[in-house]
Backbone as CSV, one residue per row, in Angstrom:
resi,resn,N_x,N_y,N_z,CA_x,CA_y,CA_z,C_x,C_y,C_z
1,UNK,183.260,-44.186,44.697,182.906,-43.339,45.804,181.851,-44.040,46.654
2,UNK,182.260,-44.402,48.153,181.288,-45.326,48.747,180.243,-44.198,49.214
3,UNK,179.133,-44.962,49.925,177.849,-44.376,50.683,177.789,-45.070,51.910
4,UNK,177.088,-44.325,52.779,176.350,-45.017,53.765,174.779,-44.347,53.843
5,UNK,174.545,-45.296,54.747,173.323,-45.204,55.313,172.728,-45.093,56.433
6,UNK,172.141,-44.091,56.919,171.832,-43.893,58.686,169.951,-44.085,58.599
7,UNK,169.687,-44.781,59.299,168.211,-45.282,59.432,167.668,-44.659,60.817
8,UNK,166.803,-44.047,60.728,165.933,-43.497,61.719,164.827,-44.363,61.931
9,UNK,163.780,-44.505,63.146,162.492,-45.692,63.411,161.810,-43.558,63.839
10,UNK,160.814,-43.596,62.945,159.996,-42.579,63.197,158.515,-42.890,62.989
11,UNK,157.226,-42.010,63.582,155.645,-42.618,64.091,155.539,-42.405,62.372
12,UNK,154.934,-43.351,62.449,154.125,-43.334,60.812,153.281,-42.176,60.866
13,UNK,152.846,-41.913,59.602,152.087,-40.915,59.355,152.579,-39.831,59.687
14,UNK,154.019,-39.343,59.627,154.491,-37.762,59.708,155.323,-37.787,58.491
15,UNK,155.138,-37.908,57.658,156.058,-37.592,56.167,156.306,-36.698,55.941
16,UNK,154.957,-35.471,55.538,155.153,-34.128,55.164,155.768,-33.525,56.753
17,UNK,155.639,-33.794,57.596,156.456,-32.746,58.635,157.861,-33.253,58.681
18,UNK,158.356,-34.445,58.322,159.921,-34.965,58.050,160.154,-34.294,57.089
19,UNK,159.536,-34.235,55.984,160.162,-33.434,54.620,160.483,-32.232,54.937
20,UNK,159.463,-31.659,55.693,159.628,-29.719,56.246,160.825,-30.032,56.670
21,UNK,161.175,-30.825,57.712,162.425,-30.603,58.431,163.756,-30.482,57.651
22,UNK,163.448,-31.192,56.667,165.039,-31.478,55.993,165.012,-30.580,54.565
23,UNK,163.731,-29.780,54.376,163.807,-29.139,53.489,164.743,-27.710,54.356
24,UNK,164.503,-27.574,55.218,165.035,-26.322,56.249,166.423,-27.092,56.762
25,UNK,167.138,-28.192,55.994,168.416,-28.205,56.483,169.586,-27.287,56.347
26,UNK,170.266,-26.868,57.334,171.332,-26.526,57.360,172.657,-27.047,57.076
27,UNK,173.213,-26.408,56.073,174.454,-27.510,55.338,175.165,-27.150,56.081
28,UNK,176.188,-27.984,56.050,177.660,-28.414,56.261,178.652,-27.151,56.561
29,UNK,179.091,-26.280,57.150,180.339,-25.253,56.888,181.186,-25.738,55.547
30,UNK,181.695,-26.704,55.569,182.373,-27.391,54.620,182.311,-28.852,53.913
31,UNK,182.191,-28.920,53.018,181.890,-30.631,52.783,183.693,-31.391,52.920
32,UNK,184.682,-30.867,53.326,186.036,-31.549,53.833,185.959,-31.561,54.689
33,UNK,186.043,-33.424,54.968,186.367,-34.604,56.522,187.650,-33.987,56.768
34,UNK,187.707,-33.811,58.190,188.964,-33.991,58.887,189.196,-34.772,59.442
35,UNK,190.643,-35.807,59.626,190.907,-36.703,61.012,191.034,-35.431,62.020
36,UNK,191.619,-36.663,63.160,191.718,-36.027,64.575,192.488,-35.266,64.454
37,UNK,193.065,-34.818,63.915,194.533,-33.785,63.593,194.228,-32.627,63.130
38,UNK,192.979,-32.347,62.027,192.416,-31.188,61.496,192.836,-31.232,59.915
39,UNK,193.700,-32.913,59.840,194.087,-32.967,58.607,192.729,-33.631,57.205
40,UNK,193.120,-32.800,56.189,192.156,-33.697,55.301,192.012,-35.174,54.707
41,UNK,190.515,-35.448,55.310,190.689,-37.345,55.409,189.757,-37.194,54.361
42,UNK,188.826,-36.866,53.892,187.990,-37.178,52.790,186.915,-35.777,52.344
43,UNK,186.120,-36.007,51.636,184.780,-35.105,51.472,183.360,-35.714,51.645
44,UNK,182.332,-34.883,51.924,181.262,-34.977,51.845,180.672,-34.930,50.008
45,UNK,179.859,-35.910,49.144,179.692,-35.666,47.812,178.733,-34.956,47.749
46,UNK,177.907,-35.438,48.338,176.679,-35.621,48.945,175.308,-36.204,49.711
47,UNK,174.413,-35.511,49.846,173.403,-36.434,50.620,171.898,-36.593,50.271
48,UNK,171.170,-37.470,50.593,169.509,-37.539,50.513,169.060,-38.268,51.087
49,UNK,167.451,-37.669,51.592,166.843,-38.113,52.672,165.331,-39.158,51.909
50,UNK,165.255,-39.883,52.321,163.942,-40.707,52.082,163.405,-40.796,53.464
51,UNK,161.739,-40.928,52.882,161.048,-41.819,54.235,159.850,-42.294,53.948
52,UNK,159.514,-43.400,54.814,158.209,-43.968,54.467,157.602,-44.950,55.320
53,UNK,156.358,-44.952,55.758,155.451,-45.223,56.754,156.619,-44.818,58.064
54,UNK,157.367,-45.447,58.786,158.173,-45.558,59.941,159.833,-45.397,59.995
55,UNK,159.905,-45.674,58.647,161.635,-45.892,58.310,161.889,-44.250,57.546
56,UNK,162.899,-43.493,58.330,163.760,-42.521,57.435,164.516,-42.512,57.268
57,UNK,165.608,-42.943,55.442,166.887,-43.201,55.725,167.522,-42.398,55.081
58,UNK,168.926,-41.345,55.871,169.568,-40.618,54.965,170.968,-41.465,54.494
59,UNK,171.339,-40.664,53.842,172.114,-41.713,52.157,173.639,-40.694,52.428
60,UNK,174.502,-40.963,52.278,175.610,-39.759,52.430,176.835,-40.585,51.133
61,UNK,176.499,-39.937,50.318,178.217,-40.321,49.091,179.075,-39.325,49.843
62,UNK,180.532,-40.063,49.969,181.532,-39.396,50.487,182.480,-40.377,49.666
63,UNK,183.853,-39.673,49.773,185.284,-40.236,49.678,186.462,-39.945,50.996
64,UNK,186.852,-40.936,51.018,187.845,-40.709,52.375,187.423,-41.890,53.617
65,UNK,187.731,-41.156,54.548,187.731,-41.680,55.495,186.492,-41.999,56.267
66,UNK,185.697,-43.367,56.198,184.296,-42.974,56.409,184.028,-42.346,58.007
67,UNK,184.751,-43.054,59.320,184.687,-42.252,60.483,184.964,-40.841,61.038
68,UNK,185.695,-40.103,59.180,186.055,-38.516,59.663,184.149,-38.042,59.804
69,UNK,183.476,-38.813,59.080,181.999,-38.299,58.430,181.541,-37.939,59.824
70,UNK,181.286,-39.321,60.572,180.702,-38.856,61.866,181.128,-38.113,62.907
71,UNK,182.188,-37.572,62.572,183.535,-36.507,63.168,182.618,-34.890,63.263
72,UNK,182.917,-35.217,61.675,182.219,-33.930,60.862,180.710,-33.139,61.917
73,UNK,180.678,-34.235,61.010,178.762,-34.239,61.176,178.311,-33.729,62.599
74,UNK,179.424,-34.560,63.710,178.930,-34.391,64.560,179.077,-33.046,65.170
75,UNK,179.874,-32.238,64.897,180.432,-30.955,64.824,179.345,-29.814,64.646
76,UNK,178.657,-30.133,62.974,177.991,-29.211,62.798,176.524,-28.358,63.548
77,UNK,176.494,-27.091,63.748,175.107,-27.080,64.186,173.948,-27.225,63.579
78,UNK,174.257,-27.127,62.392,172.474,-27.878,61.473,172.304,-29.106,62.019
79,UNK,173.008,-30.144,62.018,172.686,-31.445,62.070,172.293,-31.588,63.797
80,UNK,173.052,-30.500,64.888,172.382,-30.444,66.356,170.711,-29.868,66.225
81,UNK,170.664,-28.634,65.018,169.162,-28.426,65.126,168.221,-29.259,63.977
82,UNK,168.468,-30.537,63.497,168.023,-31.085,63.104,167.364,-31.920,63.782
83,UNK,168.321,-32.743,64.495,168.090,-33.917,65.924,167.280,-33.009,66.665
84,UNK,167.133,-31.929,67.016,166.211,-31.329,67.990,164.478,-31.275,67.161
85,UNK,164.804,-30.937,66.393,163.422,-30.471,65.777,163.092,-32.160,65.105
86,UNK,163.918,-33.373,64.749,163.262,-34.779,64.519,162.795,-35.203,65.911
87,UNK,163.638,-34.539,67.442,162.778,-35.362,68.651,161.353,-36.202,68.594
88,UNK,160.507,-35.091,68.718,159.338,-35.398,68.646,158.782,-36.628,67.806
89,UNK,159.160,-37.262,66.409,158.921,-37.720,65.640,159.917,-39.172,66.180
90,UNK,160.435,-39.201,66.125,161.476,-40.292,67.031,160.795,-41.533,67.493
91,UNK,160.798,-42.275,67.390,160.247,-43.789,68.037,161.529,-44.119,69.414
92,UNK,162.926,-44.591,68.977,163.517,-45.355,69.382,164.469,-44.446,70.661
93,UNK,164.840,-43.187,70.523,165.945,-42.630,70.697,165.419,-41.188,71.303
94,UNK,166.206,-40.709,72.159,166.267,-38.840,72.131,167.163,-38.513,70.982
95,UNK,167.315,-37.323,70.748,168.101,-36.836,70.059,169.463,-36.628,70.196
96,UNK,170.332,-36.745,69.423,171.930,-36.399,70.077,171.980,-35.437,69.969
97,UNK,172.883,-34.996,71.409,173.143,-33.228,72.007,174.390,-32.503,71.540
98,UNK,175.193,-33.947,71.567,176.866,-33.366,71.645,177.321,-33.878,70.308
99,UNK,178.215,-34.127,70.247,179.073,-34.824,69.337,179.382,-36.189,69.319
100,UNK,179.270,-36.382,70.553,180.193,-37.982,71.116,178.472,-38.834,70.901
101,UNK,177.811,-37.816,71.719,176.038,-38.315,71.426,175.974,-38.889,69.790
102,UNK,176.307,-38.193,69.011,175.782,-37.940,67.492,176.696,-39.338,67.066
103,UNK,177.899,-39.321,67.447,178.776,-39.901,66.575,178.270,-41.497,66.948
104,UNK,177.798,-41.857,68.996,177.392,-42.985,69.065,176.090,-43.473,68.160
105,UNK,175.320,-42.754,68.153,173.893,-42.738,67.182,174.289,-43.117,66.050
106,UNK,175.204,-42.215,65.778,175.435,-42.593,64.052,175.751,-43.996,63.626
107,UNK,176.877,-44.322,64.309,177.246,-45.749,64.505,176.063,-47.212,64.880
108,UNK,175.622,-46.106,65.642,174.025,-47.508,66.030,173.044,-47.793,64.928
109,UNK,172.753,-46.348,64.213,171.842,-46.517,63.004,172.091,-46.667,61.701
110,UNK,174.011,-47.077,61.456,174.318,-47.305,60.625,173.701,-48.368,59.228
111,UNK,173.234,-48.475,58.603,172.359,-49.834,57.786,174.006,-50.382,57.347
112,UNK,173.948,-51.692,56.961,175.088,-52.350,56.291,174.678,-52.676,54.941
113,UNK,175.836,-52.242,53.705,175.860,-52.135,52.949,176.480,-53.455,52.189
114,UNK,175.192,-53.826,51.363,175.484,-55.089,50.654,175.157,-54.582,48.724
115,UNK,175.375,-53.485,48.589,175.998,-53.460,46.739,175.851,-51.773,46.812
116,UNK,177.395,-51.034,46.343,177.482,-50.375,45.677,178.278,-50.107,44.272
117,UNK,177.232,-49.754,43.130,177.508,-49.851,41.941,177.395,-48.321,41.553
118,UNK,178.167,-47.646,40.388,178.387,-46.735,39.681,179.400,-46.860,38.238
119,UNK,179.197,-45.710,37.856,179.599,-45.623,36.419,180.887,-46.124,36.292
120,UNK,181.376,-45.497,37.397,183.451,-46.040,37.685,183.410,-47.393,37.981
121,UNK,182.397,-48.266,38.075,183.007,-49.806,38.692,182.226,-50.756,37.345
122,UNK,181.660,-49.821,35.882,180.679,-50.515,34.847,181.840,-51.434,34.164
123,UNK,181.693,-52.270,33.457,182.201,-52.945,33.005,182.395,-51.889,31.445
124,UNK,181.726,-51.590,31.151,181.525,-50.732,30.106,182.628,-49.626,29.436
125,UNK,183.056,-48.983,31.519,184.090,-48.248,31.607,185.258,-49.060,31.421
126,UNK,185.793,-50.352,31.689,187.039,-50.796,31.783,187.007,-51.478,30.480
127,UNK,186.046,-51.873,29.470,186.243,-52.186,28.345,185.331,-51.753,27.557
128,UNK,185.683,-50.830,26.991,184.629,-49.963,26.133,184.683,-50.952,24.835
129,UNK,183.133,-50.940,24.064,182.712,-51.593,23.188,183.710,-51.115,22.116
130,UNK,183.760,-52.156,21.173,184.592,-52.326,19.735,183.638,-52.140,19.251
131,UNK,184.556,-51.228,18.018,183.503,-50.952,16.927,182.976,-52.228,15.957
């Protein structure tokens, strides 16, 4: 099950008011990606937020289709009153308004992913120890 990563540039020294924000997140209607069709492309597994001095990065495990995510996402209204209420805190960017806004953002603050490991890819799992 892959992940990504979306990186925010936010003023140092606001931690505890980033945490408020995402402690007051609004989930998902549904954690099922749709393509453009309304058909099912993947799920949401889940998500988590870190941050520290300037960098906030949220983490998203999904399966499927990773561009239904920013489909999704961009859809929902938690994640529109999220971007509103991170404005202020923001270094680089306004907030995205729309969808097409959200989905370009998403894509810009994407981090690139150089190792994901889990229980399904252990060596452990494909050859379990002899007694």
């Amino acid at each position: 099950m892959p992940y990504a990563a979306i990186r925010y540039r936010v003023k140092p020294g606001c931690e505890d008011e980033l945490a408020e924000i995402f402690d007051g997140f609004q989930r998902v209607d549904s954690p099922v990606l749709r393509d453009e069709n309304g058909e099912p492309a993947g799920r949401l597994l889940g998500t988590a937020v870190f941050v520290k001095d300037d960098i906030l990065v949220r983490i998203i495990h999904y399966e499927g289709d990773f561009f239904a995510i920013a489909r999704h996402m961009g859809a929902q209204q938690g994640v529109h009153q999220t971007e509103e209420r991170l404005a202020p805190y923001l270094t680089h960017r306004a907030p995205a308004r729309t969808p097409e806004e959200f989905r370009a953002t998403f894509q810009e603050a994407l981090m690139r992913s150089v190792s994901e490991l889990s229980v399904d890819t252990h060596p452990e799992e494909t050859h379990p120890a002899r007694p």
